[in-house]
C-alpha positions as CSV (number, residue, x, y, z in Angstrom):
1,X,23.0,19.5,-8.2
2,X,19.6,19.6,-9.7
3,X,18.5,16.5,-8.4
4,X,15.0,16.6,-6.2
5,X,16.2,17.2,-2.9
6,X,13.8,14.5,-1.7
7,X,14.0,12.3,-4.3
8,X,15.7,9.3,-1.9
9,X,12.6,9.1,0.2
10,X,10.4,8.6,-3.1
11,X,9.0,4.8,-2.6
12,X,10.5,3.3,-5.3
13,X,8.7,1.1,-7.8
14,X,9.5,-1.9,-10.1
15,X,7.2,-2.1,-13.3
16,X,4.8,0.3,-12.2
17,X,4.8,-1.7,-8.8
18,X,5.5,-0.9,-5.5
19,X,9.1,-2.0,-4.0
20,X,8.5,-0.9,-0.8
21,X,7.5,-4.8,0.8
22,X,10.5,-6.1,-1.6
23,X,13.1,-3.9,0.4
24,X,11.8,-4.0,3.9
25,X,11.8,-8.1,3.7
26,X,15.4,-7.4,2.5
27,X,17.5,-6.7,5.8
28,X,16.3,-10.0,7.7
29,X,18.0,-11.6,5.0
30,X,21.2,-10.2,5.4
31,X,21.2,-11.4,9.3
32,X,23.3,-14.2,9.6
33,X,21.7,-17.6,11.1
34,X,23.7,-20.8,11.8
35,X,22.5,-24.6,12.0
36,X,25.4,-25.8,13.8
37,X,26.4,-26.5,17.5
38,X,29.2,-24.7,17.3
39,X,28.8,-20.8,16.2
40,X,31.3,-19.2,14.8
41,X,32.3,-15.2,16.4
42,X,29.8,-13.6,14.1
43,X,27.1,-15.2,15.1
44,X,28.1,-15.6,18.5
45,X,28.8,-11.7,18.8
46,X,25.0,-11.3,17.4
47,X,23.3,-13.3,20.2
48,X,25.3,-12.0,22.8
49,X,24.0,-8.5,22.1
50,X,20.7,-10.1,21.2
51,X,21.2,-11.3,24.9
52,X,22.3,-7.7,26.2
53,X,19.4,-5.8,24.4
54,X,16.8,-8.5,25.5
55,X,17.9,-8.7,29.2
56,X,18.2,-4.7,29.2
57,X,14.7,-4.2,28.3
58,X,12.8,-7.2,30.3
59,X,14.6,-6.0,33.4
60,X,12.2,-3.5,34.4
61,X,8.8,-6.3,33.3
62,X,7.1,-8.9,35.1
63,X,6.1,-11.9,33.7
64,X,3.0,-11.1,32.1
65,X,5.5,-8.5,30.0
66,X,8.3,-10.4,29.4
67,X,5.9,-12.3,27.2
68,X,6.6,-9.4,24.5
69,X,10.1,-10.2,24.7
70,X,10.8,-11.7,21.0
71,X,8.2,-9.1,19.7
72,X,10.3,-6.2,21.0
73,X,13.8,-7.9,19.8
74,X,12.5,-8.5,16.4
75,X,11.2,-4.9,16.4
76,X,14.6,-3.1,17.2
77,X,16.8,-5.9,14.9
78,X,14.1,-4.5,12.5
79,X,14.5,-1.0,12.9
80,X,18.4,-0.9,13.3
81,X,18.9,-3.1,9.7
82,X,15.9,-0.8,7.6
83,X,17.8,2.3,9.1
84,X,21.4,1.1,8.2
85,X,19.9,-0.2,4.5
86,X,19.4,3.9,4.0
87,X,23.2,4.7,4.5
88,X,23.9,2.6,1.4
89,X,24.3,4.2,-1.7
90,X,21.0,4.7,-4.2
91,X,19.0,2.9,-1.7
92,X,15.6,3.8,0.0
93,X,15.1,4.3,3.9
94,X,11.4,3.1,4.7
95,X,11.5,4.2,8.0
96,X,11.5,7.7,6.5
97,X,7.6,7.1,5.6
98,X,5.7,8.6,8.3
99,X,3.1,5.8,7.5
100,X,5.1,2.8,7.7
101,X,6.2,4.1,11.4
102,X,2.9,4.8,12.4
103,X,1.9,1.5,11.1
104,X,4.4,-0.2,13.7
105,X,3.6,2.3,16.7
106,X,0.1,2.4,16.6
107,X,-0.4,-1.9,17.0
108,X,2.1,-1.8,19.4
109,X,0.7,1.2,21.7
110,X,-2.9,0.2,21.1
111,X,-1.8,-3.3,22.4
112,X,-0.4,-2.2,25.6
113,X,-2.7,0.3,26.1
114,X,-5.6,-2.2,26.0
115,X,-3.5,-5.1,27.7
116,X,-3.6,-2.2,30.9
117,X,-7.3,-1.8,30.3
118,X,-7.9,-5.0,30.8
119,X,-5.7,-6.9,33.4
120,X,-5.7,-3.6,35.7
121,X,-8.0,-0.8,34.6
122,X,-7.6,1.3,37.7
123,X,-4.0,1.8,37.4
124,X,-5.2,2.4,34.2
125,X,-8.1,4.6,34.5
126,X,-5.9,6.6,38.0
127,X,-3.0,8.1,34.9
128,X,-5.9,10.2,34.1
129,X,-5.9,12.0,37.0
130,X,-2.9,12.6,39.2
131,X,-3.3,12.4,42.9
132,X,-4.1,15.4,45.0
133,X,-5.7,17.2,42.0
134,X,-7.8,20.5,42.8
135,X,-11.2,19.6,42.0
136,X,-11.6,22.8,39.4
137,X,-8.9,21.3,37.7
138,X,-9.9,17.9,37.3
139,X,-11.5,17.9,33.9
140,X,-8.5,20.1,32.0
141,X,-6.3,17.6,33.8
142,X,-8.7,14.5,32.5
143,X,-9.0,16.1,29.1
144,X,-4.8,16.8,28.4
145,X,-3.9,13.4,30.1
146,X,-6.4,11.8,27.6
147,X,-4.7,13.9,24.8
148,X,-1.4,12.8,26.0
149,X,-2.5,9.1,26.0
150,X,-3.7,9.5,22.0
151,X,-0.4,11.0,20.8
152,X,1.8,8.6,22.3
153,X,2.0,6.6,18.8
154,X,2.6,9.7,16.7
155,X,5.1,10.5,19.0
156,X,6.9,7.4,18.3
157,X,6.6,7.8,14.8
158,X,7.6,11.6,14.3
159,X,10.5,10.7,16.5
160,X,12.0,7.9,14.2
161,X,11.2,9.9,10.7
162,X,12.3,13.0,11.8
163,X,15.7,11.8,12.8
164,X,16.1,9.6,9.8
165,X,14.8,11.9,7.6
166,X,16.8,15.0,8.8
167,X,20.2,13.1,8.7
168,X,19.9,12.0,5.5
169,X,19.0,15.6,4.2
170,X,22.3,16.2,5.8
171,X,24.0,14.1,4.6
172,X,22.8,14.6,0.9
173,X,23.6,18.4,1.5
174,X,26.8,17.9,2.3
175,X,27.7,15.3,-0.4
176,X,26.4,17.5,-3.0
177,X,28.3,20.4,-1.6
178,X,31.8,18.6,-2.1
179,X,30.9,17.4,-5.8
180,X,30.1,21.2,-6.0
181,X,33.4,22.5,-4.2
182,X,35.3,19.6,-5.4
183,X,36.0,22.0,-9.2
184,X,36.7,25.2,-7.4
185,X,38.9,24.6,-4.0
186,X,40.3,21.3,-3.2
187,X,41.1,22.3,0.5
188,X,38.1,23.1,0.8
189,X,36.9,20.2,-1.2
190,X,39.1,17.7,1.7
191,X,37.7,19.3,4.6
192,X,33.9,19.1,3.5
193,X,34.5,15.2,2.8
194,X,35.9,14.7,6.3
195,X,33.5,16.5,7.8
196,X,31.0,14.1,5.2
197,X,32.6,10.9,7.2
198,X,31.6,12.1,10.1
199,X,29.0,12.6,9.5
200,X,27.8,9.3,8.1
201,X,29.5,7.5,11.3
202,X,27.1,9.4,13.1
203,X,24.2,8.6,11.1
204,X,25.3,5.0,11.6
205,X,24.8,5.5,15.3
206,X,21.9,7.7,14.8
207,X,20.2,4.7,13.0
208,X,21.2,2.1,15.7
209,X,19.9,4.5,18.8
210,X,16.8,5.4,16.8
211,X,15.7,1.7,17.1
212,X,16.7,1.0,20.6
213,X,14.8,4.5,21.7
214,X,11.8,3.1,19.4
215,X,11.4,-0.2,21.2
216,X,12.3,1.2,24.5
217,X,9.5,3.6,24.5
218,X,7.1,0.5,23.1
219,X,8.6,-1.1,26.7
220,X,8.5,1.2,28.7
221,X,4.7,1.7,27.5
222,X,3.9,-1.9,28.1
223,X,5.5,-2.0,31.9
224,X,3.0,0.8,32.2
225,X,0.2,-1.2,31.6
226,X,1.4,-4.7,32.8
């Protein structure tokens, strides 16, 4: 019970040495692969929603966007293993780090964003100003839709760490308060752990949804600007 409260989103270190690249090169490994011509239902369950995902997102693109398409899959299989590595016991979450987030949306925003800029900068330059705008209004509306533009990618990235970050405080919460209750009331002791399990199945869906909102956004930014 006296345990740091946010002592699971402390990078952890090995030697004196960051661990942080160690465990986010972890997850990929994990992802099963196969060399034969024959898969077995593992891997063939994996490429089929590989399949679903990819042909979900592209729908909307043309061909200039579809080019992203094994960017954005490797981006949500990314997301959706780091996120489910947090659920494991005495493990670290990276995608809690408001830095490492930014550091994926900000690439991917600024590389739509100047993909638009260049293959059609009117569409680009006309999301400044909506049409039929009063002309008093035109610089407020010029100045908040450039605002609006600029915190796209910290959007992204307060999105994912908040979620993350708020479920696991949850869930730590509510662990620590059936160790507590678990000497005084066992009733009360059961209920708490169910309500624990729940919990964490909901944080495993939380993890999976938080990716595919992630890339989706990165998409639907990119159709914006292809």
């Amino acid at each position: 019970m006296n345990e740091n409260l946010f002592a699971s989103f402390i990078a952890p270190t090995i030697l004196g040495l960051p661990a942080t690249v160690l465990i986010i090169l972890f997850p990929p490994l994990l992802i099963p692969t196969s060399k034969y011509l024959i898969n077995n239902r593992l891997i063939t369950t994996q490429q089929w929603l590989i399949k679903l995902t990819s042909k979900q997102m592209m729908a909307m693109h043309n061909t200039k966007g579809r080019t992203w398409s094994l960017m954005l899959v490797s981006l949500i299989i990314f997301i959706a293993t780091t996120n489910l590595l947090g659920l494991l016991p005495h493990s670290f979450t990276p995608t809690t780090q408001l830095s490492m987030n930014l550091a994926m949306a900000i690439p991917l925003w600024a590389g739509a964003v100047i993909m638009g800029f260049r293959s059609k900068i009117k569409n680009a330059l006309a999301h400044f100003l909506p049409q039929g705008t009063p002309t008093p209004l035109i610089p407020m509306l010029v100045i908040i839709e450039t605002i609006s533009l600029l915190i796209q990618p910290m959007a992204l990235a307060v999105r994912l760490t908040a979620n993350i970050t708020a479920g696991h405080l949850l869930m730590h919460l509510i662990g620590s308060a059936t160790l507590a209750m678990s000497t005084i009331n066992l009733p009360s002791t059961l209920i708490i752990f169910t309500i624990l399990i729940l919990l964490t199945i909901l944080e495993t869906a939380v993890a999976l949804i938080q990716a595919y909102v992630f890339t989706l956004l990165v998409s639907l930014y990119l159709h914006d600007n292809t």
